[in-house]
N, C-alpha and C positions, 0 to 999 in steps of 0.2 A: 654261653653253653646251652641255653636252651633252645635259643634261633635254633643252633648249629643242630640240635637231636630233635627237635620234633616231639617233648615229652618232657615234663616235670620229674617223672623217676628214672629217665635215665640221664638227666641230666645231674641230680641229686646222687647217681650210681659212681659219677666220674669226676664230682666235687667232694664224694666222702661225707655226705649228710642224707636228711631224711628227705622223702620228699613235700612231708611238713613246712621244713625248714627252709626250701626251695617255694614252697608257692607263699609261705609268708614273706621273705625277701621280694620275693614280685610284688607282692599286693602292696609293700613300702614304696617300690618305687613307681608304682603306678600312683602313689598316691600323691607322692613329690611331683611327681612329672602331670602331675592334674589331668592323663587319658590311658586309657583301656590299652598297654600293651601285646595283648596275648587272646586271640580267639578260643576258645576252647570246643572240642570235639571230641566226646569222651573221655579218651587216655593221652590224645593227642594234644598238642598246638600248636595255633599256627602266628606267624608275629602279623601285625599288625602293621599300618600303614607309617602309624606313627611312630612305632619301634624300628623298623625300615631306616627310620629318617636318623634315627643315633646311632644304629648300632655299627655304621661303620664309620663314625668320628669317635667310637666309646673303643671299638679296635684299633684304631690309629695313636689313641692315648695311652691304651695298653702296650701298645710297640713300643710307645717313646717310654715309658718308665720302663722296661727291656732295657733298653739304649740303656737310660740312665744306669741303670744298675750293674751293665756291664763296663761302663765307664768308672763307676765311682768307686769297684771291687779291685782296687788294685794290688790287694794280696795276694788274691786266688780267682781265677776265671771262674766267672759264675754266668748266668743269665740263657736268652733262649738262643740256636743259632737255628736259620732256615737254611735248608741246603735242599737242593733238587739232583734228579737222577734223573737217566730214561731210565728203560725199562729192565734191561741185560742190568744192567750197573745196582738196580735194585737187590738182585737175589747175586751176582756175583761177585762185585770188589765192597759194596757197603758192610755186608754183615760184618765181616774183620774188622772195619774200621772204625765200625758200631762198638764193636767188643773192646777193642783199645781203649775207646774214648769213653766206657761208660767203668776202665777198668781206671784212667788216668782223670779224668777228670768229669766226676760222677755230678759235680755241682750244672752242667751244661745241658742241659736240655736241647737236643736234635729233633727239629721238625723234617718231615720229608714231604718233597713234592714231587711228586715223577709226571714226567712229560718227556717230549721229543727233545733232540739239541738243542734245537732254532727256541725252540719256545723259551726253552731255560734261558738260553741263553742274553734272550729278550727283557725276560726277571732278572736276571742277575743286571742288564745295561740300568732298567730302571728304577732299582733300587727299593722298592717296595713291597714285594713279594718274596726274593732271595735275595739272601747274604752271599752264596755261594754255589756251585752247581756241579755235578760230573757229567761229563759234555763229550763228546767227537768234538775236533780241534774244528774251527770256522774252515770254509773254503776261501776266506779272507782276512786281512791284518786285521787282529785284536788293536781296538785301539788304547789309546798309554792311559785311561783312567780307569783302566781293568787289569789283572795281574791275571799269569796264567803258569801251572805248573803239569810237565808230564807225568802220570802212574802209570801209562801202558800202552805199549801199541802192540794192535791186530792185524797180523797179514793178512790178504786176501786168500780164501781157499774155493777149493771145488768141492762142493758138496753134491755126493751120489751117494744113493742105494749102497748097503753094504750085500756081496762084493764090489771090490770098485770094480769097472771096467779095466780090461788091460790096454787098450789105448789112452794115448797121453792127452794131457788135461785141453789141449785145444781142440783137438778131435772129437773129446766129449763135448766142448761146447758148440762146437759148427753141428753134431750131428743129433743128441737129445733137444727131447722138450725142455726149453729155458722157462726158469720161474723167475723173476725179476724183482730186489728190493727196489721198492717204491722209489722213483727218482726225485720225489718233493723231498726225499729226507737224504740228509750231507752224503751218511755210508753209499746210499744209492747212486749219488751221484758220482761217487769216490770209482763203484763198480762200471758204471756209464763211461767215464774217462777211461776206464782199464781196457775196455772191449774197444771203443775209439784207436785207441794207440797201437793195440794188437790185431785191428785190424776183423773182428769177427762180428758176425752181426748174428746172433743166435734165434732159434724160428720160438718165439714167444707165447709161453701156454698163460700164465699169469705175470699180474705186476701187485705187490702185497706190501702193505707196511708195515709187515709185523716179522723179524727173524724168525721166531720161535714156531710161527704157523707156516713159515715155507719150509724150516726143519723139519716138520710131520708129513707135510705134503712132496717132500723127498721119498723119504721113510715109506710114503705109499706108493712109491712107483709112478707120481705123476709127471716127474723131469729131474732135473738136476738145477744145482744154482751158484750161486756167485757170492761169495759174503764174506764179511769180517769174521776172524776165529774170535768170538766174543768168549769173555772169562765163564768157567762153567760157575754154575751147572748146565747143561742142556737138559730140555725135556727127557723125562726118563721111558724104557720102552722104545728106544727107536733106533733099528738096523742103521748107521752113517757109516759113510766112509769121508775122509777131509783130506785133500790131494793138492798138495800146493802146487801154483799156478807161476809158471816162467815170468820172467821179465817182470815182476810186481815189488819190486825194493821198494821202490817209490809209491806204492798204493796203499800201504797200510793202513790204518784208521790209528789214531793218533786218539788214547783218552785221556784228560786232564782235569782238573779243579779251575773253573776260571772266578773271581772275585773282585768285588770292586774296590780300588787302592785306600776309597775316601770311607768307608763301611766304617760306621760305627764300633760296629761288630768287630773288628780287623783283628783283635787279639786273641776273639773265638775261633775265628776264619783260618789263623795261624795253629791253633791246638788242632783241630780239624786235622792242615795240611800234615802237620807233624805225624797225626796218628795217621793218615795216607800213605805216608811214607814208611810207615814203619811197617804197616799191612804188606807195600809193595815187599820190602825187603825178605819179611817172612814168608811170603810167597815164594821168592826166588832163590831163599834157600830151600821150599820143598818141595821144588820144583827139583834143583841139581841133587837134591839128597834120591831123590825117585828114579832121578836116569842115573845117578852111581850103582844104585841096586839092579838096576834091570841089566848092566855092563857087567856087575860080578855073577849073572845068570849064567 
């Protein structure tokens, strides 16, 4: 805790002690461990060469009594689970999920790590880092020592300026300035194959790998774009109009939980998916609950 803050009281802030009581524990175990853990610089510190060298086989031992403890709880799901996110999936499908699972089973402790897909999905192959992820589906076979479950798919839309234009969504893209999701990342590539197939090659203002900042730079009149209708929120403040695009059945972005079969964790990984699924649901009733209202208008 202390590596990780940079500070003896706030490290004592986030273990619920003094910070008395924090620099005494240090000073024990620098005195077992026979060298100087911890530089000190004012209010600061900093770890040492020699703390370096434990402090991530002293996390690795930490993880494994985790393990243990979610293993040997066979009455009630307890222990820590790591789960990853990009970014959209942060603030739009997790909170609910967050909320179920802290409403069903409060003993679980959810770490988050947000990244790109690829990346996650990289943690989640090797084991060490996540338990589990919410991912864009691979542009290739998952292979059979990882399990995979759908929560949602995002059509491909046109994002313009509100008003939309009144020409139809291919004329908007042969004839504005194209903003481009980054093609290193899956959705962008998902976008890349769509424009292939249909044929349009759009005159290119930017290439960004971030949705939420080519959303803005719509909003400002700089072009139009191509993207996944990712679950909101969307940035707030900002004129869109979202115009869906012919021929894209097949292009959707595809979001799911991918997890690995052999996971310690797998009983947590399962309360996870459960409360995923229950989010999805309750989404989708208030979803059809909102277009029955707007029909009785």
């Amino acid at each position: 805790m202390a590596v990780d803050n940079g500070s003896i009281a706030e490290a004592a802030r986030r273990l619920n002690l003094t910070p008395a009581a924090v620099a005494k524990r240090i000073h024990i175990l620098e005195s077992e461990m026979g060298a100087v853990l911890f530089a000190r610089s004012g209010r600061t510190i900093r770890p040492t060469e020699a703390a370096m060298a434990i402090v991530e086989r002293a996390r690795h031992v930490l993880g494994e009594v985790r393990d243990f403890t979610s293993i040997a709880a066979t009455d009630r799901l307890t222990g820590e689970l790591r789960v990853g996110a990009y970014q959209s999936a942060l603030s739009g499908m997790l909170p609910d999920i967050l909320a179920l699972m802290k409403e069903k089973y409060p003993q679980i402790q959810v770490r988050l790590t947000r990244g790109i897909s690829a990346e996650l999905y990289r943690k989640v192959l090797d084991g060490d880092d996540l338990d589990a992820a919410i991912i864009a589906e691979p542009p290739f076979a998952i292979p059979k020592s990882c399990d995979w479950r759908l929560l949602r798919e995002e059509p491909l839309i046109l994002l313009t300026r509100a008003p939309a234009p009144s020409r139809k969504p291919h004329a908007i893209l042969v004839s504005e300035p194209f903003i481009r999701l980054d093609r290193n990342l899956w959705p962008g590539r998902l976008v890349d194959s769509y424009l292939r197939q249909v044929g349009i090659r759009p005159r290119e203002f930017f290439e960004i790998d971030g949705a939420e900042a080519i959303a803005v730079m719509v909003d400002r009149g700089l072009g139009v774009s191509l993207m996944p209708d990712w679950a909101p929120p969307w940035p707030e403040g900002l004129s869109l109009a979202k115009l869906p695009v012919p021929d894209a059945s097949s292009f959707a972005r595809r979001i799911g939980l991918v997890w690995a079969r052999a996971s310690l964790r797998l009983r947590l990984v399962h309360a996870f998916l459960e409360q995923a699924m229950a989010a999805r649901a309750q989404g989708a009733a208030r979803k059809g609950a909102n277009s029955q209202r707007r029909m009785g208008r």
